[in-house]
C-alpha positions in Angstrom: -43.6 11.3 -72.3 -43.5 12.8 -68.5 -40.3 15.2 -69.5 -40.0 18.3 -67.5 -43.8 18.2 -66.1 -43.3 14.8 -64.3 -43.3 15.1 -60.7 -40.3 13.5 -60.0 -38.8 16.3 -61.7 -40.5 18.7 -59.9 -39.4 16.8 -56.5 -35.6 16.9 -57.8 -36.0 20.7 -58.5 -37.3 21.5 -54.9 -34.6 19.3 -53.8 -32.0 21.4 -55.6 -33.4 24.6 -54.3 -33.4 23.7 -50.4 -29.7 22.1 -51.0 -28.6 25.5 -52.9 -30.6 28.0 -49.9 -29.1 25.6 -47.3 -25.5 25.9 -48.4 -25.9 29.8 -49.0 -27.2 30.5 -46.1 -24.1 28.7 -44.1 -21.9 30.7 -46.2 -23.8 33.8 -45.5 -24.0 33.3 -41.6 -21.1 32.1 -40.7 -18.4 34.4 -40.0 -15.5 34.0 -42.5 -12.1 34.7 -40.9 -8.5 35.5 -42.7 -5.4 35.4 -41.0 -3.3 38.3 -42.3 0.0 37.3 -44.4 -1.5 33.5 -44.8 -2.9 31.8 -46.8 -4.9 30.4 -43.8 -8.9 30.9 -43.8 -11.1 29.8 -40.8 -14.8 29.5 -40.0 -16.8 30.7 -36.7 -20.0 29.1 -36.9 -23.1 30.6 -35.8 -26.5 29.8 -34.7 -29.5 31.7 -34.6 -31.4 32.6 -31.4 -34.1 34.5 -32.0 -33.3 36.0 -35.2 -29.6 37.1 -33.8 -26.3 35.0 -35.0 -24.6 33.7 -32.0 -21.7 31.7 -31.4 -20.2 28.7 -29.2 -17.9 31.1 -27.3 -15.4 28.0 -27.9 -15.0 28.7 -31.1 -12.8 31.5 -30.1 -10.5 28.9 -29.0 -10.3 26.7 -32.2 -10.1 29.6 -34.4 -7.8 31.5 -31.9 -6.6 29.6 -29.5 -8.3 31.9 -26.5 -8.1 30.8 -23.2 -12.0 30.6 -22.0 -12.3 30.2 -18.2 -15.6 29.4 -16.6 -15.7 31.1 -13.1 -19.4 30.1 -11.7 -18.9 31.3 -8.5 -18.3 34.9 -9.8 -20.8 34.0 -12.5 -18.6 35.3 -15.4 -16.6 34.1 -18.4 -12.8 35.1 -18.8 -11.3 35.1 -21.9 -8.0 35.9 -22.9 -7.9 36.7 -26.5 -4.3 37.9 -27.9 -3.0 38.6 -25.0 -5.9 41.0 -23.6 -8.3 40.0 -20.8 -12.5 40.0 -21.4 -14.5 39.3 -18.9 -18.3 39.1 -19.8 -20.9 38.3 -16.8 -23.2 35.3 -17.2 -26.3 36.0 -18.8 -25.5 39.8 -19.4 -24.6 41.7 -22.0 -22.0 43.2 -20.3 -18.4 43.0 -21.1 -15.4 44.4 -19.1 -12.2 45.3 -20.8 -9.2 47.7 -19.7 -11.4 48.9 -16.7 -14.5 49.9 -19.0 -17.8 48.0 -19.0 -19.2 47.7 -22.8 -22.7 46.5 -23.8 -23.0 44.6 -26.4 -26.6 44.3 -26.9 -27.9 41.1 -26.6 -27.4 39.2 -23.8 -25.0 35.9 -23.5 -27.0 32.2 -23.7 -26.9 29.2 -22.1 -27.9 26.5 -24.1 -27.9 22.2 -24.0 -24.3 23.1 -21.7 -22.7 25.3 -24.2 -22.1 29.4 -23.9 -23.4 31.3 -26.5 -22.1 35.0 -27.3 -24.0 37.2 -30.4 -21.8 38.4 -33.0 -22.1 41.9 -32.3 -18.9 41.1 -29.2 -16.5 40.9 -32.6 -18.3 44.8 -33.1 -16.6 45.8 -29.7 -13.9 43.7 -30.3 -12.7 46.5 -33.2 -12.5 49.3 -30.7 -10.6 46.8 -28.1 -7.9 45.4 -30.3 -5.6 47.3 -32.5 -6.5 46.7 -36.1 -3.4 45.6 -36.7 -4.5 42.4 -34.8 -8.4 41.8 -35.1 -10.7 43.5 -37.9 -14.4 43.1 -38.1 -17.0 43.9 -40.8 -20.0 42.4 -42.4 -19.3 38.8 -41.1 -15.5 38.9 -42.1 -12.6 38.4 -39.9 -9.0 39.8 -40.6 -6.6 38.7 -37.9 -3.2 38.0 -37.1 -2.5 34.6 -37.1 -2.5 33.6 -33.2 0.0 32.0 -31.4 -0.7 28.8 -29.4 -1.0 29.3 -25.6 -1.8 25.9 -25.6 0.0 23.9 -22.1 2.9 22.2 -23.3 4.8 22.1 -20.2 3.9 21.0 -17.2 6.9 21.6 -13.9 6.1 18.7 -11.0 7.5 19.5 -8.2 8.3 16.7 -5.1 8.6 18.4 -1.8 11.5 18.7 0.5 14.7 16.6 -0.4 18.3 15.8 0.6 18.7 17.2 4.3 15.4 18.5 4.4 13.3 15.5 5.2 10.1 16.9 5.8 7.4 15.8 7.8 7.9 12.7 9.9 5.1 9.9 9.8 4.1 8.2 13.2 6.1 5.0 11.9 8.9 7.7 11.1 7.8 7.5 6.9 9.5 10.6 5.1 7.6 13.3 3.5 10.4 13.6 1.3 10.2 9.9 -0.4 6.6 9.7 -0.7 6.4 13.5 -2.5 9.1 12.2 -5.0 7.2 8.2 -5.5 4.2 10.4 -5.9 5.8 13.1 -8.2 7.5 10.1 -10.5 4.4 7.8 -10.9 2.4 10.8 -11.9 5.1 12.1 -14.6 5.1 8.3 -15.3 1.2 8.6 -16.4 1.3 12.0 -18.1 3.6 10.8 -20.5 1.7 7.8 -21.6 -1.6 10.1 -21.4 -0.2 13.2 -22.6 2.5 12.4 -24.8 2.6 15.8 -26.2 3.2 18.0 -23.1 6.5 18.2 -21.7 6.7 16.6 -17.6 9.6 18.3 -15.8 10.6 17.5 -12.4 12.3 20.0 -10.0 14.0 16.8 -8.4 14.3 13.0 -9.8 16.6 12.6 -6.3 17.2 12.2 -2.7 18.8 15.8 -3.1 17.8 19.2 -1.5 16.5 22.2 -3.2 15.8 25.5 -2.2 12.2 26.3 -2.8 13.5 29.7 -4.5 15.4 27.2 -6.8 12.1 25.4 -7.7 10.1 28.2 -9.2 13.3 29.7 -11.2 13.2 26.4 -13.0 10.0 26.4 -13.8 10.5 29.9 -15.0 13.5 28.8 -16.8 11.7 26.1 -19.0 8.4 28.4 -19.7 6.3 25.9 -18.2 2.7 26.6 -18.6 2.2 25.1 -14.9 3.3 24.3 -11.3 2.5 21.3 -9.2 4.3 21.5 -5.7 3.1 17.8 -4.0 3.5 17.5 -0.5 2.5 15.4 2.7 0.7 17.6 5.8 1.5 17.1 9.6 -0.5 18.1 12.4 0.0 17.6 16.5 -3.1 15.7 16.3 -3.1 12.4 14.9 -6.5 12.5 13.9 -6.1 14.9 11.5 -7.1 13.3 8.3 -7.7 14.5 4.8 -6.7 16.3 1.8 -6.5 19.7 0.6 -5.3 21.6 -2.5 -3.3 25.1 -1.8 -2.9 28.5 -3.8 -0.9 31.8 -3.8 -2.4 34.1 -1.6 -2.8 35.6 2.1 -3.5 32.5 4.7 -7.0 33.0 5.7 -7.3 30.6 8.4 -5.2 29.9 11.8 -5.2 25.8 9.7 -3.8 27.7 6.6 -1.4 29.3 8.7 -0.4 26.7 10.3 0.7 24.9 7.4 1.9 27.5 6.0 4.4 27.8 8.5 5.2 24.2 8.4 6.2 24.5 4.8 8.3 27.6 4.9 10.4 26.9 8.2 12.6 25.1 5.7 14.0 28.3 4.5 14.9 28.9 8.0 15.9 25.3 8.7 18.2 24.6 5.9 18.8 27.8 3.7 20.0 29.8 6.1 18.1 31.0 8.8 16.6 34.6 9.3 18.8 35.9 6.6 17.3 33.9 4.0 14.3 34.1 5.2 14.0 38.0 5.0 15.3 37.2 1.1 11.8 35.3 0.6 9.7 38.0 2.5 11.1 40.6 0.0 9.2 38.9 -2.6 5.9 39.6 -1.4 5.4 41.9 -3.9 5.2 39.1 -6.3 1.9 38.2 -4.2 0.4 41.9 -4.6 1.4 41.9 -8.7 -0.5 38.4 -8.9 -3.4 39.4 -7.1 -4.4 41.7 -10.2 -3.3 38.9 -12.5 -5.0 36.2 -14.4 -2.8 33.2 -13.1 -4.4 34.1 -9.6 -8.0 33.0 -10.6 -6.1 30.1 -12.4 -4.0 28.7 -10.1 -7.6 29.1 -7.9 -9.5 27.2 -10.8 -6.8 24.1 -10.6 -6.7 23.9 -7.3 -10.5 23.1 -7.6 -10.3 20.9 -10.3 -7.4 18.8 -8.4 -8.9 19.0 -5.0 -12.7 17.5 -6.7 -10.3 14.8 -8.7 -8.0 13.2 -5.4 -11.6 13.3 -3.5 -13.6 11.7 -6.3 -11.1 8.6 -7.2 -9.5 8.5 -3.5 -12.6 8.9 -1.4 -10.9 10.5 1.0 -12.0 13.2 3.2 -11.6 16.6 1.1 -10.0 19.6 3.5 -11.6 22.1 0.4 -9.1 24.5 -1.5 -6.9 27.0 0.7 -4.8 29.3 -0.3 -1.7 30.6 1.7 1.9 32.1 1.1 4.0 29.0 0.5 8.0 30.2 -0.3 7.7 27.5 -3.2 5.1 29.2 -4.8 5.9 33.0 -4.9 7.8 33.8 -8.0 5.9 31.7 -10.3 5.0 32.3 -13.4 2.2 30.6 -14.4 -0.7 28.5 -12.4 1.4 27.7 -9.2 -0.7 25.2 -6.7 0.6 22.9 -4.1 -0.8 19.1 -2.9 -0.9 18.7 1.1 -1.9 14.5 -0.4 -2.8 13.3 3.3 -1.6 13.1 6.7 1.5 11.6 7.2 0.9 12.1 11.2 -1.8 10.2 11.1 -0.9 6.5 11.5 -4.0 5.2 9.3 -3.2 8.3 6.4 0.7 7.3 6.9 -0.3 3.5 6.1 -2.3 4.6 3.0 0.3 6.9 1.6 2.9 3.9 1.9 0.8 1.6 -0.3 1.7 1.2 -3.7 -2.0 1.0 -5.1 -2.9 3.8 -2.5 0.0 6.3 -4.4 -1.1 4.8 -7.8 -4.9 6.1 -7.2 -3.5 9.4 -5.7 -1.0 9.8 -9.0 -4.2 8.8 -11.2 -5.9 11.3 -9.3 -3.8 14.1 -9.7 -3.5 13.1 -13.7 -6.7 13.3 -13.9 -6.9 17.1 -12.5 -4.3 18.0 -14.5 -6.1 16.9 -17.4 -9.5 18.3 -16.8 -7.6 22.1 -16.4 -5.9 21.6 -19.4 -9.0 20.4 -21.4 -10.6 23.0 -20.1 -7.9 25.9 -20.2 -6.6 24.7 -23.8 -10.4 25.0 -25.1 -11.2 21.3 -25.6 -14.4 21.2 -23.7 -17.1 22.0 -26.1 
């Protein structure tokens, strides 16, 4: 009789044992989290790198819901974490939060196209956040249960309108009817490809609305962003391509240029200099943005969008401007505004008249919109 001195039995023991350490040691290296009045328990897993537990600095997002933007030009991470701002700096240890800079230890990794942060940042994250809110010790969360900042509604917004026709084409095509066939086809795909999120347009219409109007409805139905779309104009008719805008001070005499073009409908149809001196007072809304999060958000979009309509319309790509369109100031989340082609340009004006040429640009655009809110609602892992 074999019994207990068989090898098989020896083979099932060590079997036993490696299954028992394996499961201990997930228990024991993961970070356990509780959210406070719940019955609701999470998990942030974690990953050694020599010797130190790290984490997948998404997992703030699918335990928390933190917005986690990627800024490679800057070379830093943002993350908005219960309403507070961290930004940590590539490859560093450093983290900056309420105008400190905090070390915490080891530095950030970069790893098969994931971020990794140690576990110490929860450390700092008890001296950043009330305790009320977020409490760390000896791999244990304690939190308040987060709220979802998760984009649920999304404004598109057809330029010009009613008496304001916008730019004329060369074969006298209206700005005014391709930004609405444009802004319609592309609510048409986000609901089919986003049947959660809300689509909202400022205009279904031939009718006019001020561009003050625009971002106070947006406002008005919390949307989580703004899409202005929009055909550009230009004395030469060669001028050909497309280019994605943002909130900000022109930085070019081009920039200028169109930003004037935009804006004289304030002076056109709202009323003339008396209106427009109601717009100018609002440029304190551009200061107050400049030291706020949706600036570097509405930038990040503008990118995503302006790489999307280039990519799947292989058009030329004018790059990502920014400038101090009327329609934009006074929003309250990611604001950006779609200059789709030339409409002054006989060729661009053909293009923008086709129907398959408006369903790529739509597609386009979807597409953009997508990839931000993957990327901004934490889905890219």
């Amino acid at each position: 009789m074999d019994g207990v001195n068989s090898p098989s039995f020896f083979n099932m023991k060590k079997i036993f044992i490696i299954v028992v350490l394996v499961i201990f040691g997930e228990l024991f290296s993961n970070v356990n989290v509780h959210f406070k009045n719940t019955k609701i328990n999470s998990k942030i897993v974690t990953k050694k790198f020599d010797k130190i537990d790290y984490f997948n600095i998404y997992e703030l997002n699918k335990v928390f819901h933190a917005h986690i933007m990627e800024e490679f030009l800057d070379q830093r991470i943002n993350i908005n974490l219960y309403n507070h701002q961290f930004i940590i700096l590539m490859n560093s240890s450093l983290l900056l939060a309420n105008d400190k800079i905090y070390n915490f230890k080891y530095p950030m990794k970069f790893t098969d196209g994931k971020y990794y942060l140690p576990t110490e940042f929860f450390k700092e994250l008890n001296y950043l956040l009330d305790s009320k809110i977020f409490a760390y010790k000896n791999k244990k969360i304690k939190a308040k249960f987060p709220y979802d900042n998760s984009i649920k509604t999304i404004v598109i917004d057809p330029g010009h309108g009613g008496k304001d026709p916008g730019a004329l084409g060369y074969r006298r095509t209206r700005e005014k009817d391709i930004a609405l066939i444009l802004a319609k086809k592309v609510k048409k795909i986000m609901k089919k490809e986003l049947p959660d999120v809300t689509i909202l347009l400022t205009r279904s219409t031939d009718k006019f609305v001020s561009l003050q109007s625009r971002t106070k409805f947006a406002n008005s139905k919390h949307a989580d962003l703004f899409v202005s779309i929009h055909c550009n104009a230009s004395k030469s008719r060669k001028a050909t391509g497309t280019e994605v805008y943002f909130l900000s001070t022109a930085k070019t005499t081009e920039a200028r240029a169109v930003e004037s073009l935009e804006n004289s409908v304030v002076f056109k149809y709202e009323g003339g200099k008396k209106a427009q001196k109601n717009y100018d007072n609002l440029a304190f809304i551009l200061m107050d943005m400049a030291q706020n999060e949706q600036l570097e958000e509405s930038s990040q979009l503008a990118m995503i969008l302006q790489k999307s309509i280039s990519k799947k319309c292989r058009n030329h790509s004018r790059g990502v401007k920014q400038a101090g369109f009327y329609v934009l100031k006074g929003a309250y989340m990611p604001a950006v505004l779609i200059e789709t082609g030339f409409i002054s340009n006989p060729k661009e004006e053909k293009k923008l008249n086709n129907p398959q040429y408006q369903d790529k640009m739509a597609a386009s655009i979807v597409s953009g919109i997508k990839n931000f809110k993957y990327l901004y609602d934490g889905f890219f892992k």
